[in-house]
C-alpha positions as CSV (number, residue, x, y, z in Angstrom):
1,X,0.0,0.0,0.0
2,X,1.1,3.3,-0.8
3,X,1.4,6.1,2.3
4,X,1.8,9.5,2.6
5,X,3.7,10.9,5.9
6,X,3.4,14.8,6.3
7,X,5.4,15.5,9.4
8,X,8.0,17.8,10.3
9,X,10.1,16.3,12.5
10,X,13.3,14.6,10.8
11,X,13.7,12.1,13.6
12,X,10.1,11.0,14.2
13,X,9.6,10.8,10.1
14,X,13.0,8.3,10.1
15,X,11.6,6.3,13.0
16,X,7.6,5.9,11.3
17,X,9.0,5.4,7.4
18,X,11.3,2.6,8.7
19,X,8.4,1.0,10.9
20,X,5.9,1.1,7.7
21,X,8.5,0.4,5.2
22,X,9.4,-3.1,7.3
23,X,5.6,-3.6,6.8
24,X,6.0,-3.6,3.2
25,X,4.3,-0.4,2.5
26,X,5.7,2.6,-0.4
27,X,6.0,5.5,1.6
28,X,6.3,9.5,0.1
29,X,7.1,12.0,2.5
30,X,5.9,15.9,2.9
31,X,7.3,17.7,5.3
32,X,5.6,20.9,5.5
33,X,2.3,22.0,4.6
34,X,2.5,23.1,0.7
35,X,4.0,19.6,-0.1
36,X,1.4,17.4,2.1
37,X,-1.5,19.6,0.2
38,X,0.0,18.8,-3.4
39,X,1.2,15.4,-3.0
40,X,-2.5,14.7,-1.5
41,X,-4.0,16.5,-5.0
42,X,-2.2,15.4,-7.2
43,X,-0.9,11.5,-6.0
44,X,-3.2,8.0,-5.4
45,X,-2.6,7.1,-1.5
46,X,-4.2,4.5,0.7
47,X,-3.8,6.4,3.6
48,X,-2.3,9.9,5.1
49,X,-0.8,10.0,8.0
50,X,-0.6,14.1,8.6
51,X,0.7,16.2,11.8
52,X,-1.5,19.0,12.4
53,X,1.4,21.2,13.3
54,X,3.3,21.2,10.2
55,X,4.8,24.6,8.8
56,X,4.0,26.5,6.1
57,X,0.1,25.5,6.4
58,X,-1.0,23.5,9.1
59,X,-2.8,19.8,8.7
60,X,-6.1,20.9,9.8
61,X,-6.6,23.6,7.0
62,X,-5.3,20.7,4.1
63,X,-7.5,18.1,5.8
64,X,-10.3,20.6,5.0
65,X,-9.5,21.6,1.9
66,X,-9.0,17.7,1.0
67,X,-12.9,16.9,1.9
68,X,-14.3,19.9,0.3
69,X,-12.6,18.2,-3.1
70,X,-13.4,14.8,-2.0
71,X,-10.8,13.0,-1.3
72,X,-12.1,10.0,0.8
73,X,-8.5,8.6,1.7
74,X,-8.4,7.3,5.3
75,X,-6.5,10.1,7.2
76,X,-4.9,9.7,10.7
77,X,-3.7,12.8,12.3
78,X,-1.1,12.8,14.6
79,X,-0.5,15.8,16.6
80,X,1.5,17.1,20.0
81,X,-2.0,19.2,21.1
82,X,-3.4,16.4,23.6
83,X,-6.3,18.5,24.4
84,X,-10.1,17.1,23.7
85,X,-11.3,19.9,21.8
86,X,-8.1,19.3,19.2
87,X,-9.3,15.8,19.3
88,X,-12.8,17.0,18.3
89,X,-11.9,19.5,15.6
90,X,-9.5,16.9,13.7
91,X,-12.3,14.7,13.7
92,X,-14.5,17.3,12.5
93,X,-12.6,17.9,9.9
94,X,-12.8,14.8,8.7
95,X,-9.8,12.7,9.8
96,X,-10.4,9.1,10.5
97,X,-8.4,8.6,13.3
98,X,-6.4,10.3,16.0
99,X,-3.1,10.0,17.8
100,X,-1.1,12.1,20.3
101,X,2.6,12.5,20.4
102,X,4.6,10.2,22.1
103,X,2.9,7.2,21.3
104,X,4.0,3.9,20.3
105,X,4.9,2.4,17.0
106,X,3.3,-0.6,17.0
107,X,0.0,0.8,18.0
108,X,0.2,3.2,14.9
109,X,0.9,0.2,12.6
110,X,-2.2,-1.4,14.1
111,X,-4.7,1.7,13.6
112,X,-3.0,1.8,9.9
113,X,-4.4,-1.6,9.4
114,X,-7.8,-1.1,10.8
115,X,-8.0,1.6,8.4
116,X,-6.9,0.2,5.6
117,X,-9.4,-2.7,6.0
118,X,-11.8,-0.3,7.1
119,X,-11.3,1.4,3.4
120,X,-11.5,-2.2,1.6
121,X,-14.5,-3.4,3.1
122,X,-12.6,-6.3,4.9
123,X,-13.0,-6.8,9.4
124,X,-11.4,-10.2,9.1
125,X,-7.5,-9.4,9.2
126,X,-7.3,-13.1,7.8
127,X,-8.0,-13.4,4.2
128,X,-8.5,-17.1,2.8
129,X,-9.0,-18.3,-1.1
130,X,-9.1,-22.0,-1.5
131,X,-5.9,-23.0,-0.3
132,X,-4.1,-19.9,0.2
133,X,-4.2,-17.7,3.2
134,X,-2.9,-14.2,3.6
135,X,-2.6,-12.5,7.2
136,X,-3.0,-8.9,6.3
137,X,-1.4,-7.9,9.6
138,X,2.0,-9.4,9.2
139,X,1.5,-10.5,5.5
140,X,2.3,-14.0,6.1
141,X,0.9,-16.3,3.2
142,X,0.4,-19.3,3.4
143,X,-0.5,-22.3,0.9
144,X,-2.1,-26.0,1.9
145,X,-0.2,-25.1,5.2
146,X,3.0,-24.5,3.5
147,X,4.1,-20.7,4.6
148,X,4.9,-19.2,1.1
149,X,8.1,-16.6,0.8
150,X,7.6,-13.3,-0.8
151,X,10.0,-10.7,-1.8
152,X,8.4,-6.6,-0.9
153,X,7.2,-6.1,-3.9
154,X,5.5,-9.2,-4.5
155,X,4.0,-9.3,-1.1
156,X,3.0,-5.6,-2.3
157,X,1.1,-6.8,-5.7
158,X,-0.7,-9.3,-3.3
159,X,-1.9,-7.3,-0.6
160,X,-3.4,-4.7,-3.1
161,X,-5.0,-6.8,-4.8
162,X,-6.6,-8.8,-1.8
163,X,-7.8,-5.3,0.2
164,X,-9.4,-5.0,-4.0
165,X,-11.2,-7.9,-3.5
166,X,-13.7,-8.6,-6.6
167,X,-12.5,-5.4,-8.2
168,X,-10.2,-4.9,-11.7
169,X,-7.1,-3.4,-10.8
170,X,-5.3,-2.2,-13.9
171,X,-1.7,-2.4,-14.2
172,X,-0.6,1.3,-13.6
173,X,-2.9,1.4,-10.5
174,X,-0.6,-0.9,-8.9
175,X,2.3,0.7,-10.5
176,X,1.1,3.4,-8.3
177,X,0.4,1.7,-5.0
178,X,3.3,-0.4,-4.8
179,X,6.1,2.7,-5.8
180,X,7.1,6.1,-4.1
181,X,6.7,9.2,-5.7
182,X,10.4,9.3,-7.0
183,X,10.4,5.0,-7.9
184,X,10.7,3.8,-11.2
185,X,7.3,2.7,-11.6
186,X,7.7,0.4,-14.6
187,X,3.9,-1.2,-15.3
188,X,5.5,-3.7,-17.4
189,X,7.1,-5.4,-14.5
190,X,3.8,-5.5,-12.7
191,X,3.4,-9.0,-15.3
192,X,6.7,-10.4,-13.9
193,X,5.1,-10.2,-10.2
194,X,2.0,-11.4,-11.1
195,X,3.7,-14.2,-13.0
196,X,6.1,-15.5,-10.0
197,X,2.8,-14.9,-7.4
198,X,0.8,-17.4,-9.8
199,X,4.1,-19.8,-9.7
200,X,4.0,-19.8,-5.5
201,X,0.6,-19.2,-4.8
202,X,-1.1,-21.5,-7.8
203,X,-2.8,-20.1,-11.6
204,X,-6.3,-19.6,-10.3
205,X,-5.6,-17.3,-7.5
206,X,-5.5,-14.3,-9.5
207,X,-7.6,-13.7,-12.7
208,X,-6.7,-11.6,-15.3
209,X,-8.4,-9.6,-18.4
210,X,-6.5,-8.9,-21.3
211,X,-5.7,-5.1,-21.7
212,X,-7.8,-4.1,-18.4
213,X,-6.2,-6.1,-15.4
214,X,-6.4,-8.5,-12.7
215,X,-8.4,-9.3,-10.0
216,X,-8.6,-11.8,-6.9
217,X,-12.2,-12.7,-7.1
218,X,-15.0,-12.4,-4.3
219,X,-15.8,-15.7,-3.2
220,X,-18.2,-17.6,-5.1
């Protein structure tokens, strides 16, 4: 899945790219105002993770500004001000979720994942089709009981396509959900993943339709 961070603070940023990058997720970073506000325009996320105080323009203002053009990407704020009614106006302004400086990492990874399943329709973390099992948490797969070893960007393909359940996803939609901004975001070798994924994971998992894309189907 592909993030957007919009925070200000160098060390912080390091710390949460690294944790979400481990998770297998493409990660662009903004970090002030003007740049979290274009990248939101103008680029496909999953989910924004933006600090309310950044400089330049705060969060609050670009969360705003994001709803009246409606953008429905997930949005978590995170934010320093632990007071209720900053809580309340975040909320208001239509983030999805809230957290307050210092927190931990691992809980952030966990309200990332609620939200992105919240967006895909999804409450069971666990996703099964015939013999294969995915854990959307940790992204361990697993075929007739046999755990199946990914590289990143495979593992990327697969959990796009499973939170896309019973939907067409073209090739340069993944292209730009498995990349960063600055990645070289080659659709062609979308085919070689999807290729080595049928290898491990068996030909029927994924479908595909010739010149529009491929899809994990909705059970029958």
């Amino acid at each position: 899945m592909r993030i957007l961070l919009a925070e200000d603070e160098l060390a912080l940023c390091d710390q949460i790219k690294q944790a979400l990058t481990a998770e297998g997720h493409a990660v662009d970073v903004a970090g002030d105002g003007l740049d979290a506000a274009h990248f939101g325009e103008t680029e496909p996320y999953d989910i924004i993770i933006l600090d309310i105080g950044l400089p330049t323009r705060d969060g609050l203002s670009i969360l705003k500004d994001w709803r009246r053009q409606g953008l429905d990407v997930p949005v978590l704020i995170l934010t320093a001000r632990d007071g209720w009614s900053e809580k309340v106006d975040g909320l208001d302004a239509g983030a999805d979720d809230y957290m307050t400086k210092p927190f931990h990492m691992a809980e952030l990874l966990a309200r990332i994942r609620v939200l992105l399943r919240r967006r895909s329709g999804r409450v069971n973390p666990v996703f099964t089709r015939g013999d294969v099992t995915i854990d959307l948490r940790t992204g361990r797969t697993v075929r007739a009981g046999m755990i199946v070893e990914l590289t990143q960007q495979e593992a990327a393909v697969l959990s796009y396509l499973a939170h896309n359940t019973g939907r067409m996803v073209s090739r340069s939609e993944l292209s730009e959900h498995i990349y960063e901004y600055d990645g070289d975001r080659d659709s062609n070798t979308i085919a070689v993943f999807i290729a080595r994924l049928r290898k491990k994971l068996g030909p029927d998992l994924i479908a595909t339709t010739r010149g529009r894309g491929y899809m994990i189907a909705e059970d029958p």
